[in-house]
N, C-alpha and C positions, 0 to 999 in steps of 0.2 A: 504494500500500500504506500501510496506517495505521501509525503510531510507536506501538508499546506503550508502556505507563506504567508506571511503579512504583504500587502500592497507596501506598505511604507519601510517598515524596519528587517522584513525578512524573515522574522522572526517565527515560530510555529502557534498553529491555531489551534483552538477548542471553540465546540458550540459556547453560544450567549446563553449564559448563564441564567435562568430565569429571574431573580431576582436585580439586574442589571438595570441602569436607567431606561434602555435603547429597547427593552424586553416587550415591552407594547406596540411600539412598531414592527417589530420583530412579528409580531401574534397576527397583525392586521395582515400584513406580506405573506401569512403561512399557508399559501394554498400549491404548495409544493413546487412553486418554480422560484424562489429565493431562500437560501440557508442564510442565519446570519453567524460568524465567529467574531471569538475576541481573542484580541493579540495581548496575553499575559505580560511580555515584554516593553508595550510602548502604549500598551490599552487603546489601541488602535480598534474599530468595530468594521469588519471586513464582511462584505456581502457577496454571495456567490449568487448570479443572475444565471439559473438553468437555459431559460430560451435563448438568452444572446450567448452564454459562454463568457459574459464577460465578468471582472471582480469589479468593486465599486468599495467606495469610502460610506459608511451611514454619515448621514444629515451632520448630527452632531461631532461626530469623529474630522468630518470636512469644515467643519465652521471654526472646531477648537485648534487643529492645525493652520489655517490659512491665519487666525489670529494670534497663534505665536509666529507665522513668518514660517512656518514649515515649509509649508507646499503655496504654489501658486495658486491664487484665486482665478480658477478659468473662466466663471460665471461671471466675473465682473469685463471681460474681453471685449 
């Protein structure tokens, strides 16, 4: 079995915890085409989108990064 990654730090993933901030978006999303992980290492919340194949940053994990100056804000482009 493959080691998931963190989008950002690289680091190894585990599901979202249920009692986690992000836990209720996570509920609404749960009709089996989005996993959500948390990255233990950088508490990064990492989304696996089934239909596209693609990873994504959650909502909040993107807002608290782009306002420490992590990652670029692309949304502002």
């Amino acid at each position: 079995m493959n080691k998931l990654e963190c989008l950002y730090c690289n680091g190894g993933l585990e599901l979202l915890p249920k009692d986690h901030p992000e836990a209720g978006r996570a509920r609404i999303t749960y009709d089996g085409t989005r996993k959500w992980f948390l990255c233990p290492d950088c508490k990064a919340v990492n989304i696996k989108d089934k239909v596209t194949g693609e990873w994504l940053l959650s909502p909040d994990t993107y807002a608290r990064f782009v306002e420490k100056g992590l990652i670029k804000d692309v949304l502002e482009d």
